[in-house]
N, C-alpha and C positions, 0 to 999 in steps of 0.2 A: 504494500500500500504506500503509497505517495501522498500525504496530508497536504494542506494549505490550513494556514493560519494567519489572520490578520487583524489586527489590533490598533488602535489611537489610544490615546491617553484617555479620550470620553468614551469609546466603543468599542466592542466588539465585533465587526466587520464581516469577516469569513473565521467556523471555526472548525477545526476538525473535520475538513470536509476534503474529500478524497477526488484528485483532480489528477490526469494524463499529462497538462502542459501549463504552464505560467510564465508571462514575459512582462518585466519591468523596467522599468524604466531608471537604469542603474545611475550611477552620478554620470561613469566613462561611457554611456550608450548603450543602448538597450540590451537585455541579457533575456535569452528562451532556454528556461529551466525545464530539462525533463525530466521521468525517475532513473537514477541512476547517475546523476548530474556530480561533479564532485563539487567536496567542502566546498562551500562560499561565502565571505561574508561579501558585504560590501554597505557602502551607504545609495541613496536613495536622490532622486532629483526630484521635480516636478514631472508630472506625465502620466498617463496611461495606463495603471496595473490592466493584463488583460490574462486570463482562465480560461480554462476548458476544464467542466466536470468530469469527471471519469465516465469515459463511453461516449462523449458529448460530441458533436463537430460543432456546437456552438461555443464563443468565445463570451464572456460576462466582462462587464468593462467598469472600472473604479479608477477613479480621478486619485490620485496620493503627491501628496505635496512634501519632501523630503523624509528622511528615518532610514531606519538599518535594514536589510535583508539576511536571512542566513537560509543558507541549505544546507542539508543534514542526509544520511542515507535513509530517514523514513519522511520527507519534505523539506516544505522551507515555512521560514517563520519572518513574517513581512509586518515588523513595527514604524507605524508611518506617524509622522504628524501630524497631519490631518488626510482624512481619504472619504470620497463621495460615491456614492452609488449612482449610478443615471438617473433613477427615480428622485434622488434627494436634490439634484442639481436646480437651479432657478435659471431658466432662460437668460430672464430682462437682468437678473440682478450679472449674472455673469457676464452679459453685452456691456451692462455701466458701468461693473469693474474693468472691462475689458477697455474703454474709453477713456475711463476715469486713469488708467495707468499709461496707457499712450499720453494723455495732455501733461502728464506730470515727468515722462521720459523730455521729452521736448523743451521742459526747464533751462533754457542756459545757466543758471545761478545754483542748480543743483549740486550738492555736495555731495561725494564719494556711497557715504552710504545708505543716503536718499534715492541717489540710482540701479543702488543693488533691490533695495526695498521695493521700488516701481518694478524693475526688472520681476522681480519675485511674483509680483501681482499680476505683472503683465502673462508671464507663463503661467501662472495658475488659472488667470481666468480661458486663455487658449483650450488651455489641456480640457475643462469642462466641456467648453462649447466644440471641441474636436468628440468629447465624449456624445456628447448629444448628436451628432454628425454633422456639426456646422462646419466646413471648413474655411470659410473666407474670414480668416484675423491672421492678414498678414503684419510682418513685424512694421519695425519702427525707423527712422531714421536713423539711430544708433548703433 
């Protein structure tokens, strides 16, 4: 068996549920975990976690915004910072993040870590509305 576990600080997400394949969205670029995968740790970016339950040819798609991955020889265990489900995602609100972090990239007066902070935003609100299957949020002048 091949587990999936995943976890936030507020929730529990996916638990002990028995899946064929998992691809995250790793810091270095994206990684396709399957059983038999060796050790892993690594840390976590903004992006895409995507599943397949055991048996499934469907893939199940959660937004995770930074955290650890580990794989192990019975799964992996994916502690994110924050992570959404499709159903929990908000359209409008993620298009006026998605806005609201472009008009503040744009800043000339911006200070170092104001633009990592907008940056943050900006790919978080992307990674939703890619979830939802929006794909028009192209980047930024930056």
């Amino acid at each position: 068996m091949f587990i999936l576990n995943l976890v936030t600080p507020e929730k529990k997400l996916v638990t002990d549920l028995e899946i064929d394949e998992v691809i995250v969205p790793a810091y270095k670029g994206q990684l396709d975990i399957l059983p038999g995968h060796a050790p892993l740790m690594t840390t976590l970016s903004t992006g895409l976690l995507k599943y397949r339950t055991k048996g499934s040819a469907q893939f199940e798609t959660v937004v995770v915004s930074w955290g650890y991955m580990e794989v192990h020889p019975d799964g992996v265990v994916v502690l994110a910072d924050v992570a959404e489900s499709v159903a929990e995602i908000d359209r409008v609100r993620a298009e006026e993040q998605l806005k609201a972090a472009k008009a503040g990239l744009v800043d000339p007066l911006l200070e170092n870590d104001q633009m990592v902070m907008f940056q943050h935003k900006l790919e978080k609100a992307q990674a939703r509305l890619e979830a939802l299957g929006i794909h028009d949020h192209g980047g930024t002048s930056h």
